[in-house]
RODO-2510 file (C-alpha; in nm, 4 decimals, decimal comma):
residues 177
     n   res          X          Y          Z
     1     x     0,9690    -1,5102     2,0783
     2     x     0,9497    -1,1579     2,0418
     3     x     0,6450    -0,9724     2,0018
     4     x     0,7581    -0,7961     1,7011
     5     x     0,7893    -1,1218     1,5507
     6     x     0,4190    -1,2594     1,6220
     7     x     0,3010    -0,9086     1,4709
     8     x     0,5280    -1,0087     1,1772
     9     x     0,4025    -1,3600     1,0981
    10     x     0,0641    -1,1965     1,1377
    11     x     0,1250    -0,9100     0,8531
    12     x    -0,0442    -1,0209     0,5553
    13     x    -0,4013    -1,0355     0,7782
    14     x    -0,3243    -0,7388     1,0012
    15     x    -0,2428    -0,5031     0,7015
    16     x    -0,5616    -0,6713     0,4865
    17     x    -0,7675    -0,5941     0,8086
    18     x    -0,6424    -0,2112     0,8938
    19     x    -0,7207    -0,1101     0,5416
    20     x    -0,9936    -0,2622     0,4802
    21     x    -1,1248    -0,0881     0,8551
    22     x    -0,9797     0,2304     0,6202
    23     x    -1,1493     0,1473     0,3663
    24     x    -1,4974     0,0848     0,5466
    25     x    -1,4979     0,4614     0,6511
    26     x    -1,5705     0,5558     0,3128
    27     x    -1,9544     0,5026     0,1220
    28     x    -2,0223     0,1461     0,0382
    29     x    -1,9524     0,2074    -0,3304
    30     x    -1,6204     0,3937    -0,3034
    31     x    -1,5298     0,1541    -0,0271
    32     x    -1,5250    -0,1225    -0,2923
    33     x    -1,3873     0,0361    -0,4865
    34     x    -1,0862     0,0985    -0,3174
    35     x    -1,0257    -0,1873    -0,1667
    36     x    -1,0232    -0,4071    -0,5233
    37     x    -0,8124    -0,1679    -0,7190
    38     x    -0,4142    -0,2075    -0,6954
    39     x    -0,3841     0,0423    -1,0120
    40     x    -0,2363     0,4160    -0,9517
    41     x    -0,3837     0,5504    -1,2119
    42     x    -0,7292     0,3974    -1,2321
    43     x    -0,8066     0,3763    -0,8020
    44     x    -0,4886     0,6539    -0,6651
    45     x    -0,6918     0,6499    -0,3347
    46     x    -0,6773     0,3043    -0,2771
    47     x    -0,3616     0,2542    -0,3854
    48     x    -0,1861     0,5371    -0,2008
    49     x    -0,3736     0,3763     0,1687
    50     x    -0,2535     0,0479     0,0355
    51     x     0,1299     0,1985    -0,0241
    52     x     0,1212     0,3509     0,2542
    53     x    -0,0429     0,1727     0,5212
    54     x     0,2147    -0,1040     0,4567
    55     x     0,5253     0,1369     0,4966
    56     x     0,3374     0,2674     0,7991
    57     x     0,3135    -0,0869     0,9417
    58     x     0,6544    -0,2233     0,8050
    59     x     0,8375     0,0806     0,9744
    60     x     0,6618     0,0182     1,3211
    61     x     0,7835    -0,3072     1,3703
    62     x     1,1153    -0,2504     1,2503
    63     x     1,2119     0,0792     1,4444
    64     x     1,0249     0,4029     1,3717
    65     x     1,1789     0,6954     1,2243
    66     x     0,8908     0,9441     1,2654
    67     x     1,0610     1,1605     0,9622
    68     x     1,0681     0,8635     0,7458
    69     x     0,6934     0,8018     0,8409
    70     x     0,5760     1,1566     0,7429
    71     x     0,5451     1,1375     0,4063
    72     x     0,3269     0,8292     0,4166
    73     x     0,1488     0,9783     0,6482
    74     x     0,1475     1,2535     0,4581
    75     x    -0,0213     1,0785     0,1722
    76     x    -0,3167     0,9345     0,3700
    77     x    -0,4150     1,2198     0,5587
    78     x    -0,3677     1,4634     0,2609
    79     x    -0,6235     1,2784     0,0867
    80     x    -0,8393     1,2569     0,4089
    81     x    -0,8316     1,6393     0,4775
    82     x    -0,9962     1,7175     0,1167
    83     x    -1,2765     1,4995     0,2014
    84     x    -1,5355     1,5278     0,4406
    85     x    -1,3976     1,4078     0,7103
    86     x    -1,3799     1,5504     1,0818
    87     x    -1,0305     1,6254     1,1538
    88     x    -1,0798     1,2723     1,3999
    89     x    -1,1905     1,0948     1,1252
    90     x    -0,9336     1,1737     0,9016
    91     x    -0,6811     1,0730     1,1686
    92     x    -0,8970     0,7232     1,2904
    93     x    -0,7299     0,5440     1,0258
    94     x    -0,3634     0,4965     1,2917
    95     x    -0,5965     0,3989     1,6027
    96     x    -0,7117     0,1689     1,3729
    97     x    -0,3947    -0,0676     1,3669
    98     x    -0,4089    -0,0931     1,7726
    99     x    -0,7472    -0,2778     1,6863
   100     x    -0,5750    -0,4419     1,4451
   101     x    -0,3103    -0,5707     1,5946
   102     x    -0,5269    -0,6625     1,8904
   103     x    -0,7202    -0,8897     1,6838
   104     x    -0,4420    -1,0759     1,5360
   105     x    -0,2424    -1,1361     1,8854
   106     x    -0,6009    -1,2107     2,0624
   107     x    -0,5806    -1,5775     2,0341
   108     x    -0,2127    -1,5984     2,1324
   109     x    -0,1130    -1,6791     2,4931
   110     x     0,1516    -1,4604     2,6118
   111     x     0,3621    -1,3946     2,9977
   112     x     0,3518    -1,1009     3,0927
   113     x     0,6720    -0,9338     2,9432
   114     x     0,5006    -0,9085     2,6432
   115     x     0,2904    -0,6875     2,7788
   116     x     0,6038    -0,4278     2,7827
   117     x     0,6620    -0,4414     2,4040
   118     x     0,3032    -0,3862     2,3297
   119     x     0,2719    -0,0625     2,5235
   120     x     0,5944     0,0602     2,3354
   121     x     0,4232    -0,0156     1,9534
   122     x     0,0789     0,1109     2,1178
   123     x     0,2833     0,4544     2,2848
   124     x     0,4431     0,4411     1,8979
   125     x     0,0996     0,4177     1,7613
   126     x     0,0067     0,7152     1,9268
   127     x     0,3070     0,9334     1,8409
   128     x     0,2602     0,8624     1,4676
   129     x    -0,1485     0,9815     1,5520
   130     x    -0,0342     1,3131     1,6719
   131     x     0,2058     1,3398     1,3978
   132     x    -0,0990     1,2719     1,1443
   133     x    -0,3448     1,5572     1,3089
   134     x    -0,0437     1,8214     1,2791
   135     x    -0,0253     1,7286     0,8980
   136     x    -0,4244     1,7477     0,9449
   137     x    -0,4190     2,0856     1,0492
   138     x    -0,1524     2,1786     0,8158
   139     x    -0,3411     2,0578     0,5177
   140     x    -0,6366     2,2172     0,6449
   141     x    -0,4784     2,5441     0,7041
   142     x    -0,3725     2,5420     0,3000
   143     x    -0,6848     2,5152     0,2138
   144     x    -0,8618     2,8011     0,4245
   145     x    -0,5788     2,9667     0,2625
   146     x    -0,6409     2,8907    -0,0855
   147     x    -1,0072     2,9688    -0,0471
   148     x    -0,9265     3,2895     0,1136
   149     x    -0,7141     3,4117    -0,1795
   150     x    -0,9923     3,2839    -0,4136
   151     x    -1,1936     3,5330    -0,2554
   152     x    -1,0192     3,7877    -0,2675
   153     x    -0,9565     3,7405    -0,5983
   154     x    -1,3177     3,7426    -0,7209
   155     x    -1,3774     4,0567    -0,4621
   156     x    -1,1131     4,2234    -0,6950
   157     x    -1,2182     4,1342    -1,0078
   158     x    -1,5372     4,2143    -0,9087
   159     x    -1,4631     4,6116    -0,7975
   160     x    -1,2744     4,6098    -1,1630
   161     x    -1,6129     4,5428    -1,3279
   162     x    -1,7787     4,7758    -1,0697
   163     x    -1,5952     5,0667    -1,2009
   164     x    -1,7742     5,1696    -1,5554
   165     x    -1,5562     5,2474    -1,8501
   166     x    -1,7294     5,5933    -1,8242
   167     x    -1,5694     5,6858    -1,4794
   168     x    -1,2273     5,6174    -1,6260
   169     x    -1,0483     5,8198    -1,8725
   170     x    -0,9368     5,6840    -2,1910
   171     x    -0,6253     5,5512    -2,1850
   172     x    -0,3322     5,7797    -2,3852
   173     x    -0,5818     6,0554    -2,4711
   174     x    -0,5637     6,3711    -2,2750
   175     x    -0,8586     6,5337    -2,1961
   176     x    -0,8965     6,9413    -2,2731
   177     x    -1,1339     7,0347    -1,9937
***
């Protein structure tokens, strides 16, 4: 038996596991909170990780295409990036399927072949990680952005209002001076 396969027959408690570890990075409350909710519009947090982490994990066992991945990537880390998280924490959430996964196959006795396949979806693992801190820094580097224009913005407005009405001629009146 294949090692994919074991991972398969072991989806429903590695997936309930690896977001619930998701979920547990957040406050108590909003951790909760998360985790019950299967509503979009009521809990979009909870159910974009829950979306998500499943394509994430479906796609890994059944041949990763890293451009197919992004966008559920995407979603996770998007969310993660607004928060306060550490750019590492806001990426922990892939590392956390290795543990994962190592829970679920701990009890299984395997020959050493299997050992092979493992390193591949662990090496995979780690390729969709790095993919998730460049959408990190991507998302992050939108915001500086955004916050840099809102200041310049406000610095604007601000030298408008600093300018009296008095300094400025009125506007289609010609002065005889």
């Amino acid at each position: 038996m294949k090692l994919t396969d074991i991972i398969r027959q072991n989806r429903e408690q590695i997936l309930a596991n690896w977001q619930g570890m998701i979920f547990e990075t957040y406050s108590d409350k909003a951790s909760s909170f998360m985790a019950s909710g299967k509503d979009k519009f009521s809990n979009p947090v909870g159910f974009a990780i829950k979306e998500s982490t499943t394509l994430i994990f479906d796609q890994l066992l059944d041949g990763v295409d890293l451009e197919k991945l992004k966008p559920a990537i995407d979603n996770i880390v998007r969310i993660r990036s607004v928060q306060e998280f550490s750019s590492s924490e806001a990426t922990l959430f892939i590392f956390l399927l290795k543990q994962c996964i190592q829970k679920a196959l701990e009890t299984q006795d395997f020959g050493k072949d299997i050992y092979f396949e493992l390193n591949e979806i662990y090496s995979t693992i780690d390729k969709i990680s790095l993919m998730a801190f460049d959408i990190y820094v991507e998302c992050r580097e939108m915001i500086f952005e955004i916050k840099a224009n809102s200041v310049r913005m406000r610095s604007y407005k601000l030298l408008e209002r600093a300018i009296s009405p008095a300094d400025q001629e009125p506007k289609g009146e010609e002065r005889d001076d």
